[in-house]
C-alpha positions as CSV (number, residue, x, y, z in Angstrom):
1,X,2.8,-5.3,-9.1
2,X,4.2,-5.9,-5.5
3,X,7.3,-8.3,-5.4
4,X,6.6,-11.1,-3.3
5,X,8.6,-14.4,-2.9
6,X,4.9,-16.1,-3.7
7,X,4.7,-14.3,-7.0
8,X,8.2,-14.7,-8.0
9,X,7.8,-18.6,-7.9
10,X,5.8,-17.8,-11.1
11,X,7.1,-14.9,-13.1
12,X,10.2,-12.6,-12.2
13,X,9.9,-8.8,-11.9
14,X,11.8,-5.4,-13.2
15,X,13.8,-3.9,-10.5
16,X,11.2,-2.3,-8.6
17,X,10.3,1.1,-9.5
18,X,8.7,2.5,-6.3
19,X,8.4,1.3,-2.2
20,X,5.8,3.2,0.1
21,X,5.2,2.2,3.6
22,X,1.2,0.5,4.2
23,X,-0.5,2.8,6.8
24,X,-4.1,2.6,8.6
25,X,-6.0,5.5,8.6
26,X,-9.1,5.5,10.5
27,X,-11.9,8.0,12.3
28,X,-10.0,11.5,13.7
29,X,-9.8,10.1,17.7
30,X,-6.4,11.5,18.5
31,X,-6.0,7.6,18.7
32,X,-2.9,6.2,17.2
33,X,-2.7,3.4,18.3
34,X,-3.0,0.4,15.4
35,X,-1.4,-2.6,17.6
36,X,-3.9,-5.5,17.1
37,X,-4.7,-5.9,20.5
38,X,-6.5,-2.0,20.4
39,X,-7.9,-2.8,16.7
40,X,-9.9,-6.2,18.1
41,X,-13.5,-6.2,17.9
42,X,-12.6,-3.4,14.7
43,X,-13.8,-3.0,11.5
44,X,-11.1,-3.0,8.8
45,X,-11.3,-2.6,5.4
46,X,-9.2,-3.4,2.6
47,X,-9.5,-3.7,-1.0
48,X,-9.7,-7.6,-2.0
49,X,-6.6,-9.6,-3.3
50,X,-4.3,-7.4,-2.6
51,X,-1.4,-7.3,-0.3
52,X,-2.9,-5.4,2.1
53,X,-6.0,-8.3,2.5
54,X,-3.1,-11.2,3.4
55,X,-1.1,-8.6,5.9
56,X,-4.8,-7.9,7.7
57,X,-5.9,-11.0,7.7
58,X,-2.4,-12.5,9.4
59,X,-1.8,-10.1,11.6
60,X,-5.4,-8.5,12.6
61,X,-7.6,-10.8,11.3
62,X,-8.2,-12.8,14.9
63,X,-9.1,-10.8,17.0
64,X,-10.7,-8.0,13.6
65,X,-13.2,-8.0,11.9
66,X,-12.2,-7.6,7.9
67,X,-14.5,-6.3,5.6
68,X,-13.3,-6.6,1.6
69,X,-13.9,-4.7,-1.3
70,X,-13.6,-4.6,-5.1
71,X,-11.9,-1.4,-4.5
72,X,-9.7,1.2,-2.6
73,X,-12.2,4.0,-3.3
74,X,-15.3,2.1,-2.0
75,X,-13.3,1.1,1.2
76,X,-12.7,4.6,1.5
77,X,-16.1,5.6,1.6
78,X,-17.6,3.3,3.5
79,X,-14.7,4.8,6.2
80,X,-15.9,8.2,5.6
81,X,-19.6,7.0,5.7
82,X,-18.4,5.6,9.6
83,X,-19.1,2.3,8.2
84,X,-15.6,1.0,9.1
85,X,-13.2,1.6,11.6
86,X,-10.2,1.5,9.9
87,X,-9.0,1.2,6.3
88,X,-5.3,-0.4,5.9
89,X,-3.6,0.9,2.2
90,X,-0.7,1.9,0.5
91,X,0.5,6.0,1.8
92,X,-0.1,7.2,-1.3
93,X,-3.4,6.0,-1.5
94,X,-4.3,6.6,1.8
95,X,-2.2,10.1,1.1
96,X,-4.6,10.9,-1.8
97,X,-8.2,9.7,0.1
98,X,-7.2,11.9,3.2
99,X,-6.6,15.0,0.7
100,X,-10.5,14.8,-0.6
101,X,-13.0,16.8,1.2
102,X,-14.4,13.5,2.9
103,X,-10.6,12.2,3.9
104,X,-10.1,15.4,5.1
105,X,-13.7,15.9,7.0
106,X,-13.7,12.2,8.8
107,X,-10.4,10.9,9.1
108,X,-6.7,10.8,10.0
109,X,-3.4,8.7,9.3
110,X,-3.3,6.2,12.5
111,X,0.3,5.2,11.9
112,X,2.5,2.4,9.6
113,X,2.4,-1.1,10.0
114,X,5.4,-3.1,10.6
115,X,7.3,-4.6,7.7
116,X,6.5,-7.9,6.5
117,X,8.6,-8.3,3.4
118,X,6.9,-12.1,2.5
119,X,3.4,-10.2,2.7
120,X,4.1,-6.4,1.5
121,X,6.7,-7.6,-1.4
122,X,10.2,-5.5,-1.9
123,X,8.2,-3.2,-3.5
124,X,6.3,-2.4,-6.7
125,X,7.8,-3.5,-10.4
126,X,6.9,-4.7,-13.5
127,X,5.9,-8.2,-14.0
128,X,7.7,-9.8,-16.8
129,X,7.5,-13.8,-17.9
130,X,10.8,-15.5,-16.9
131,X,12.4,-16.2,-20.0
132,X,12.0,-12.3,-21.3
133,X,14.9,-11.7,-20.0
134,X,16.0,-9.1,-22.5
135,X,13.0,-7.3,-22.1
136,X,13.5,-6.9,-18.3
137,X,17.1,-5.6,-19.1
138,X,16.0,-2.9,-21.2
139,X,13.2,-2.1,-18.7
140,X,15.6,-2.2,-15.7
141,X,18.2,0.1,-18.2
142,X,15.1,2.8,-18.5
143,X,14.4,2.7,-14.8
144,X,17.9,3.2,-13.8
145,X,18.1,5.9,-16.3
146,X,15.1,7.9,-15.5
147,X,16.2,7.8,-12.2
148,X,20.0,9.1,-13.1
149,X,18.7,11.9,-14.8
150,X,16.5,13.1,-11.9
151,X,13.2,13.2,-13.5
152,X,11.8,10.3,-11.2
153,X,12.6,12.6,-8.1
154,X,11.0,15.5,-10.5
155,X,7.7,13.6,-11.0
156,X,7.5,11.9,-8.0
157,X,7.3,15.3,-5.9
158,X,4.6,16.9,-7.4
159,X,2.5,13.9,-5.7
160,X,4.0,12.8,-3.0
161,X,6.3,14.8,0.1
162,X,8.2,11.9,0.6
163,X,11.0,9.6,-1.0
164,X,8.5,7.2,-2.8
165,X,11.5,4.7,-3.8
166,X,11.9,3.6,-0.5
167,X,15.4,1.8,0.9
């Protein structure tokens, strides 16, 4: 679950346990331009309730039109169907759509968003009830060790090419 300061007026969170940039990926144009003044009058398509739904809608969503969806993977085909324009996602998400024959045939990363910690969180964690407070110690202790011991960095590159812990 994303660590925002929304969410953590109502339950508190682990340490986080992974931080990947949001991207938009759309049609292969050459085109990398993702500013919302190029994206107006665009179709963009996100999956619904999520992070990526409030960051489109405050930062695209005058001058874009946003499409939502019950999930990433129907998004993702309605891009590859050239039913959208764009599709705004996690980079491991996108990462994984744009390695399937259909990511691969129609489209291409456009480029990362800027950072909007209050929208995108501080990253991904657990989401524990605030008086489990012993509980999140001992999850934050097994983070921190698997971590230590290398095997996160071990896992982590068999899916991913890039530091998925972020800063």
């Amino acid at each position: 679950m994303s660590i925002t300061p929304e969410r953590q007026k109502v339950i508190d969170f682990t340490e986080k346990y992974y931080r990947t940039p949001t991207v938009i990926v759309g049609a292969k144009d050459g085109t990398k331009d993702i500013s919302p003044e190029h994206l107006r009058g665009k179709t963009i398509g996100v999956q619904v309730s999520t992070i990526h739904q409030n960051y489109v809608k405050k930062y695209y969503g005058d001058g874009s039109i946003i499409k939502t969806y019950q999930t990433q993977d129907e998004a993702d085909q309605d891009l590859a169907a050239g039913r959208l324009d764009y599709v705004e996602d996690d980079a491991v998400t996108v990462g994984a759509f744009l390695q399937t024959e259909a990511g691969r045939a129609c489209c291409e990363l456009k480029g990362t968003v800027r950072d909007d910690p209050e929208i995108l969180g501080q990253g991904a964690a657990g989401g524990v009830r605030k008086e489990d407070t012993e509980l999140k110690a001992r999850l934050n202790a097994a983070i921190k060790a698997v971590r230590a011991s290398g095997e996160y960095a071990a896992i982590t590159a068999k899916y991913v090419n890039f530091d998925i812990y972020g800063d």
